[in-house]
MIGURO-292022 format. One record per residue (C-alpha): residue in three letters; chain; x, y, z. Coordinates in Angstrom, 2 decimals, decimal comma. Example, Ala and Ser with C-alpha at 12.3 -4.5 7.8 and 13.67 -1.06 7.14 Angstrom:
residues 2
+--------+--------+---------+---------+---------+
| residu | chaine |       u |       v |       w |
+--------+--------+---------+---------+---------+
|    ALA |      A |   12,30 |   -4,50 |    7,80 |
|    SER |      A |   13,67 |   -1,06 |    7,14 |
+--------+--------+---------+---------+---------+
This chain:
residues 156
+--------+--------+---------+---------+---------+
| residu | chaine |       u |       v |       w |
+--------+--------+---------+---------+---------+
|    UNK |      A |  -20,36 |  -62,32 |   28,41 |
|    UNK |      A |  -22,50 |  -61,04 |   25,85 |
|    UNK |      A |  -19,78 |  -59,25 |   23,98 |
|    UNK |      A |  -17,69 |  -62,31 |   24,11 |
|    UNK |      A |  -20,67 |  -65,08 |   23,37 |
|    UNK |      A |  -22,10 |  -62,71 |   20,52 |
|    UNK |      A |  -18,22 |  -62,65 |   18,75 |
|    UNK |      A |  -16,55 |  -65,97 |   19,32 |
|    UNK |      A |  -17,72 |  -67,19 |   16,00 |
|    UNK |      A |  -17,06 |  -63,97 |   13,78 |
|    UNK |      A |  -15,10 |  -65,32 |   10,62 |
|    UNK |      A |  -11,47 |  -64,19 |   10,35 |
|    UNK |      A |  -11,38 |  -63,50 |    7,05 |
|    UNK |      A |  -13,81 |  -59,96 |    7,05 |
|    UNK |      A |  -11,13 |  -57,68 |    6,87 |
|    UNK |      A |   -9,77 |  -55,52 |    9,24 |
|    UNK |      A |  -12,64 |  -54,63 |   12,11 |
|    UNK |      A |  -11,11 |  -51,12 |   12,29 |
|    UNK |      A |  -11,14 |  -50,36 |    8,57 |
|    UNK |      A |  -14,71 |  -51,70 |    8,65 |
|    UNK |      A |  -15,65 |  -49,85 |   11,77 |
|    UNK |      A |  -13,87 |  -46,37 |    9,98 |
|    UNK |      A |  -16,30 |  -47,28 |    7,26 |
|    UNK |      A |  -19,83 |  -47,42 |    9,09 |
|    UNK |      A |  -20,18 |  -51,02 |   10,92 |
|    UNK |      A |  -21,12 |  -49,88 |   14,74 |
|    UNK |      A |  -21,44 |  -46,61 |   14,93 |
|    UNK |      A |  -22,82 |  -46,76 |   17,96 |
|    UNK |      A |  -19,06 |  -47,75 |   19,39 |
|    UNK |      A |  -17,72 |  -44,54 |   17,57 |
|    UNK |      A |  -17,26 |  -41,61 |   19,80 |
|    UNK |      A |  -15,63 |  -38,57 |   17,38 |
|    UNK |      A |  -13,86 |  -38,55 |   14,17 |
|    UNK |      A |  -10,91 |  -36,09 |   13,51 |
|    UNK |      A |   -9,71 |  -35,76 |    9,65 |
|    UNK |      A |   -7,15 |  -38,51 |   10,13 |
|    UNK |      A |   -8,53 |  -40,77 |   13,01 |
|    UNK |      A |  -11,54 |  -41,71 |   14,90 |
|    UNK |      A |  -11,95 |  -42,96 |   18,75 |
|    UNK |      A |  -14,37 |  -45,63 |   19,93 |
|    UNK |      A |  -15,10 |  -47,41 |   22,52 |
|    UNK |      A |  -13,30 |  -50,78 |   23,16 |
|    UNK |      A |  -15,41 |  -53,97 |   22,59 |
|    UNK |      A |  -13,81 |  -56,11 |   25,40 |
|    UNK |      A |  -12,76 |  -53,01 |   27,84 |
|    UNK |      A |  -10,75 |  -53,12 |   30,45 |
|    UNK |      A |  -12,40 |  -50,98 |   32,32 |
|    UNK |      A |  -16,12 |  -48,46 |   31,71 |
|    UNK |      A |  -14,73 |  -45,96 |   29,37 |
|    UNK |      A |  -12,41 |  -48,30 |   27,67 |
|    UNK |      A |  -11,45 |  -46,30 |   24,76 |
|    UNK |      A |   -9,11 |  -46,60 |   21,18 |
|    UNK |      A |   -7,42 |  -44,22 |   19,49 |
|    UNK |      A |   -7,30 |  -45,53 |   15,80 |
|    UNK |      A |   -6,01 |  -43,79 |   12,75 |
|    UNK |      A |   -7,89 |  -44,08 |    9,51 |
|    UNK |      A |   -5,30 |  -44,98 |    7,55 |
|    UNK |      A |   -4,83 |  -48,98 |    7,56 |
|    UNK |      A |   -1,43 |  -49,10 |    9,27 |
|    UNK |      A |   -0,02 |  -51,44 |   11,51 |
|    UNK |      A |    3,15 |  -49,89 |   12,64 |
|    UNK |      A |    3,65 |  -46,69 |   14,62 |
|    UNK |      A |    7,13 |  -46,27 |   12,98 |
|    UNK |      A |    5,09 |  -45,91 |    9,47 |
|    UNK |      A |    2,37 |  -43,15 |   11,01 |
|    UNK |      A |    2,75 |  -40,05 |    9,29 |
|    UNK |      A |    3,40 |  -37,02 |   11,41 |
|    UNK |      A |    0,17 |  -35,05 |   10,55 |
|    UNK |      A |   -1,20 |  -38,46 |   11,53 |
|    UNK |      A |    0,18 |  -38,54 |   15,19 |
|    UNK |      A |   -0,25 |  -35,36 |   16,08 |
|    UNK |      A |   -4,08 |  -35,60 |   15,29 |
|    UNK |      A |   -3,83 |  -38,55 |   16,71 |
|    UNK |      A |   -2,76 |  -37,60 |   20,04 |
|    UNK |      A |   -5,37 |  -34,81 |   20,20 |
|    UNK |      A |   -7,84 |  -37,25 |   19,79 |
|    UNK |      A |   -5,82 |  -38,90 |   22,89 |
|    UNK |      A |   -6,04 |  -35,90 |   24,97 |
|    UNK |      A |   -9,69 |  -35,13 |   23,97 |
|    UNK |      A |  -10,54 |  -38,36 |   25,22 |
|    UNK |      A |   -8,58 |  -38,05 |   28,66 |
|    UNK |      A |  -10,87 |  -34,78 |   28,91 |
|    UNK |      A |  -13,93 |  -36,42 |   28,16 |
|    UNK |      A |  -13,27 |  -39,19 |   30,47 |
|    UNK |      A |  -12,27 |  -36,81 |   33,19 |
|    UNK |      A |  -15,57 |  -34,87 |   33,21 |
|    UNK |      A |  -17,55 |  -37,19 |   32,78 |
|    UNK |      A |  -16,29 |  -40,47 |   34,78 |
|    UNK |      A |  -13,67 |  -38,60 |   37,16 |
|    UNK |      A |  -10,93 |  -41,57 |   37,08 |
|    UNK |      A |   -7,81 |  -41,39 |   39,17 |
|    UNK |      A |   -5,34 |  -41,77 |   36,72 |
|    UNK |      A |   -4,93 |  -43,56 |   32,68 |
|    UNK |      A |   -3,02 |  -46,05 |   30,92 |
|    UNK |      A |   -2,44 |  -44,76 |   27,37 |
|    UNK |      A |   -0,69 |  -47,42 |   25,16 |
|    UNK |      A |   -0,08 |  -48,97 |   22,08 |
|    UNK |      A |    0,73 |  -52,85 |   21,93 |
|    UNK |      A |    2,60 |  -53,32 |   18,49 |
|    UNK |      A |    2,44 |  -56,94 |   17,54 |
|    UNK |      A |    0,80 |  -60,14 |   19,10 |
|    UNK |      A |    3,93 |  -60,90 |   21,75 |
|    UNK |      A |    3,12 |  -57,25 |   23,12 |
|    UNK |      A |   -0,79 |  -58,15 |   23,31 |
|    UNK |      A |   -1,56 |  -56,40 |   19,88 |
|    UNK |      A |   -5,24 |  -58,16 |   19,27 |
|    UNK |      A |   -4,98 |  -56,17 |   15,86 |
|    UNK |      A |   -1,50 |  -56,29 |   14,99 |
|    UNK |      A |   -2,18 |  -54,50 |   11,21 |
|    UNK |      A |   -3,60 |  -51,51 |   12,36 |
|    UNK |      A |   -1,82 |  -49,62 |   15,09 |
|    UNK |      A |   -4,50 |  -47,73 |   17,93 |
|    UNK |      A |   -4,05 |  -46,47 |   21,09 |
|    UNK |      A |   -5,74 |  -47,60 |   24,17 |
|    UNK |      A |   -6,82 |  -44,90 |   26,97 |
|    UNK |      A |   -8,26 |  -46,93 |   29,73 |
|    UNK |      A |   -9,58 |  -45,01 |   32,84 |
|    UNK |      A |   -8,14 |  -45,79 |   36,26 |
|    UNK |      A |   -9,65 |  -45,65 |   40,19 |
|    UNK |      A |   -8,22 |  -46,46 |   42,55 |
|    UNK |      A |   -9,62 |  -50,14 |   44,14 |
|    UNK |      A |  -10,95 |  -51,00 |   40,46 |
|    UNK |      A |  -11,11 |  -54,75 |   39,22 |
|    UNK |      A |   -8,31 |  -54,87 |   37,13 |
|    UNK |      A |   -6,90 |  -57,40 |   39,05 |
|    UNK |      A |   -9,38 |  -59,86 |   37,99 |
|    UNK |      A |   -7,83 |  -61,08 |   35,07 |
|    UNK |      A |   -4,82 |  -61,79 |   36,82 |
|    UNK |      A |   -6,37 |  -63,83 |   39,57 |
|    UNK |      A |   -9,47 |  -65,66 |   38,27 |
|    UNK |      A |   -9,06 |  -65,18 |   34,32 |
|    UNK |      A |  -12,43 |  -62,71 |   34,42 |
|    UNK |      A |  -13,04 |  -59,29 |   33,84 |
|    UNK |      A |  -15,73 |  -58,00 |   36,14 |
|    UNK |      A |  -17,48 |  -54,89 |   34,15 |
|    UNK |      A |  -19,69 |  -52,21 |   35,92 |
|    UNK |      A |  -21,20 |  -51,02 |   32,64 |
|    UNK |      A |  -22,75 |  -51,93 |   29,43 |
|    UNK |      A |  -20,83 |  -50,37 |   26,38 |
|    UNK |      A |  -24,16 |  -48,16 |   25,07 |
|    UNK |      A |  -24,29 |  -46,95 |   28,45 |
|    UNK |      A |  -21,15 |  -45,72 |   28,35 |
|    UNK |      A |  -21,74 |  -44,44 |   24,94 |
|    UNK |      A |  -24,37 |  -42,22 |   26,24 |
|    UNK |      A |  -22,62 |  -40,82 |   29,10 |
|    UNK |      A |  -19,37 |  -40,01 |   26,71 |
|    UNK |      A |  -20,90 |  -38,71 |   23,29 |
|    UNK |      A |  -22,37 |  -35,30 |   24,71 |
|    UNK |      A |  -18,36 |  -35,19 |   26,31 |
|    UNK |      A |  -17,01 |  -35,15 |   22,42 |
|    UNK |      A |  -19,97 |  -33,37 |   21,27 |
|    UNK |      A |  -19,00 |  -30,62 |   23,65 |
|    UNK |      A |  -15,64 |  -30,66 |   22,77 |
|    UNK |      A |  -16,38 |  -30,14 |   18,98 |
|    UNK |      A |  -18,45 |  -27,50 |   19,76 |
|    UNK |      A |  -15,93 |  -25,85 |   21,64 |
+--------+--------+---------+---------+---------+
């Protein structure tokens, strides 16, 4: 609830939060930056871990990413299915993209991927069944136990 209570007012009119975020605003959410992307963690998750894949280039369709662009893109994909995996140990993913608002696109101008973690028995039903999202962990949290993960990986 506090993600949602301290949002519900933001003004629409800011700009694009990704652009902004790409620029500095939260970089406690960002996780690693690539040369042509950047990967943070999701402000309303799904599940701990949560994660999007966001080029830095303001583009909102995946038919107008460049192809330098997706392939560092889906690095940054599979560095964060590594990082997840050693240090959360899910089950299994879901890795999408949602283009527009009819396909659930909350930021329909500039395209991201989502890589959500996966056990099996987790609460992902609850939006289905009572409208709530029941989360396990506080976003900084989960910040701290996935940086050193990236970190690692740069290093490496």
């Amino acid at each position: 609830m506090e993600y949602i209570q301290a949002n519900k007012d933001e003004p629409e009119d800011e700009g694009c939060v990704l652009c902004r975020i790409r620029d500095g605003e939260e970089p406690e959410r960002v996780l690693t930056r690539s040369d042509l992307g950047f990967v943070l963690l999701n402000k309303f998750p799904y599940n701990p871990g949560h994660v999007m894949v966001v080029p830095n280039r303001h583009v909102g369709d995946l038919a107008e990413v460049a192809d330098d662009e997706l392939l560092d893109l889906q690095r940054l994909v599979r560095r964060s299915i590594t990082a997840l995996r050693e240090e959360m140990e899910p089950h299994g993913f879901n890795v999408g993209v949602n283009l527009g608002r009819i396909a659930g696109a909350g930021l329909p101008d500039h395209v991201h991927w989502h890589v959500v973690p996966r056990w099996g028995g987790d609460t992902n039903f609850m939006p289905v069944v009572g409208q709530t999202r029941v989360m396990p962990e506080l976003l900084a949290e989960t910040a701290k136990r996935l940086s050193p993960r990236f970190s690692a990986q740069d290093e490496g």
